[in-house]
Steps between C-alpha positions, in 0.01 A plus 500: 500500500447797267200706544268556203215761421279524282363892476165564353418884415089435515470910470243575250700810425802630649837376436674439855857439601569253729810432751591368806756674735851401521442160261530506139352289210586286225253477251409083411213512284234770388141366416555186572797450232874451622764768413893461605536625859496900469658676782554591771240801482309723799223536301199371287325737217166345473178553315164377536505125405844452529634178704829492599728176701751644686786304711616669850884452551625247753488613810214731444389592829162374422252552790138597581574855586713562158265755316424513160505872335254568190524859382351643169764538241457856578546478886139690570300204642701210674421188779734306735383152527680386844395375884745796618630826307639717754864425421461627092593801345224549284627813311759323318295244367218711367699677298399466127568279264486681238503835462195464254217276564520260201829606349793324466821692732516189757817487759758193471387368872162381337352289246235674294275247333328744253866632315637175421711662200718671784462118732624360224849738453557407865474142442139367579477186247203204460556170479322427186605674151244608288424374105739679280428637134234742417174394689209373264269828644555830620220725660546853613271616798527868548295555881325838535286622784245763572467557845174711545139557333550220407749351708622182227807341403557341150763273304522597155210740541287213604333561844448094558105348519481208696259277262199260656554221503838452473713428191559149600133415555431658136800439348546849432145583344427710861789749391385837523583718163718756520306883453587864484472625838614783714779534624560188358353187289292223701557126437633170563840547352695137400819440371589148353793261459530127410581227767863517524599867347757708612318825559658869581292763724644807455345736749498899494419673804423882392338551844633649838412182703629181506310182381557176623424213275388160542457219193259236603599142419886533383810614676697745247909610473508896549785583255515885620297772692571848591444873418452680183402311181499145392811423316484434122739172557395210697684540824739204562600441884693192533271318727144678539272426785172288469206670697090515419518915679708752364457862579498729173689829663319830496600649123690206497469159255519124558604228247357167588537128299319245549418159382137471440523101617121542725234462217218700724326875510748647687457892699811693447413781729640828723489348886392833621127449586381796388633499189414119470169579530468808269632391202884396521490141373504285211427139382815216352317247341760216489388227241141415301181540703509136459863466623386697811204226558727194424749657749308589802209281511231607744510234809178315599255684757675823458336774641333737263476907542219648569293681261299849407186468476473692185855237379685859498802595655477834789685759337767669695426708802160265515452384853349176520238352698464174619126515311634580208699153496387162467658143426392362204312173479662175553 
């Protein structure tokens, strides 16, 4: 009986490679969706939020002392996961990954889930094609960071505001405007589409760090990622990938389609915590506010969030305090 796993990267930062020694991979389905068997490979390039199904060959000698390596992508920090490690050369299996953190120069003995451009020359396909023609919308998200006084990430020169209450509970009225602010403007930004659009993200990474990123509520085909620029012409792989996390490389871009079928106020959002929570995220709005209500109706006796006092929001960097909480009346 084949052996399956299922490999969560639950770092809320670094990119790891992971391995296992003297068994190699083939790659089944990455978050959650099915590709065509992709292998064998040694190794897995994985960033935070990534999920990954991976089938051991028969035979595997699959046992309680077989350790599981994760390394960094640039072989500084590492962990064996195994009863017994005595037996393992570590040094070879530290090495790097890449010779830049966040760059794409990956080996052929690994799969590297953040340049899927180069995946796909070596045959990586999905299962599903994507909509063909021009898509009905196309939105460019250029990311930009600053990383001290303040330390704040932005998309479009939009350092994200989390609005009280939330969008669905308002229908959108809670959105925060969008103000001048240094280093960057301060709101809750929002993109729309209709229920059923074809929509392009074509994402520009001008920084020296990598960004994973995760859209809430739809799985999306990644038509191309790697270094440099964006390209001016849709890229056209023969059978893209379906995923909901895709790494933007460091200076690199990313060129996502999706079908907007998930009427709903979905978080499209770096999966790097820190930058999560200063500022890299935006808001899909899939449908009408009143599409969104007919859609996910609220079920009976659902339990409500608590509330400010003062029906305000902390601000970022606010601690709070259990007194400043309370549940509101029933």
């Amino acid at each position: 009986v084949p052996v399956r796993l299922r490999i969560i990267c639950g770092t809320s930062n670094q990119m790891f490679v992971v391995a296992m020694p003297g068994v190699d991979f083939t790659v089944v389905a990455i978050d959650g969706q099915p590709v065509k068997p992709f292998g064998p490979v040694a190794r897995l390039v994985m960033a935070a939020g990534d999920r990954i199904d991976v089938l051991l060959p028969p035979g595997a000698p699959v046992n309680p002392n077989l350790a599981l390596l994760v390394s960094s992508v640039d072989g500084l920090d590492g962990a064996i996961v195994a009863k017994e490690v005595s037996n393992w050369n570590q040094s070879i299996s530290l090495s790097p990954a890449w010779s830049q953190s966040g760059y794409c120069d990956s080996t052929l003995d690994m799969f590297d889930n953040t340049c899927l451009s180069d995946m796909y020359l070596r045959g990586l396909q999905g299962v599903e094609a994507p909509p063909s023609g021009p898509p009905q919308k196309e939105f460019n998200m250029t990311l930009g960071g600053n990383m001290m006084n303040p330390y704040a990430w932005a998309i479009n020169g939009v350092q994200f505001t989390f609005p009280y209450p939330s969008l669905f509970e308002s229908e959108g009225e809670s959105a925060e405007p969008i103000t001048s602010d240094s280093p960057f403007e301060t709101g809750t930004q929002i993109l729309e589409a209709a229920v059923g659009d074809v929509v392009d993200f074509k994402i520009t990474n001008p920084t020296g760090m990598y960004h994973p990123f995760h859209l809430h509520g739809h799985a999306f085909w990644v038509l191309g990622a790697g270094n440099g620029t964006v390209p001016s012409e849709t890229p056209r792989p023969s059978a893209p990938i379906r995923k909901d996390n895709q790494n933007v490389p460091a200076n690199g871009w990313v060129w996502i389609r999706v079908v907007t079928d998930s009427p709903g106020w979905w978080i499209f959002h770096c999966h790097i915590d820190f930058h999560l929570a200063t500022g890299m995220d935006l808001v899909l709005k899939v449908g009408t506010s009143s599409e969104i209500k007919r859609w996910n109706p609220v079920p009976p006796g659902y339990l409500e969030c608590a509330e400010s006092k003062n029906s305000k929001a902390p601000h970022w960097g606010h601690r709070w305090r259990r007194q400043d909480l309370e549940r509101p009346n029933r």
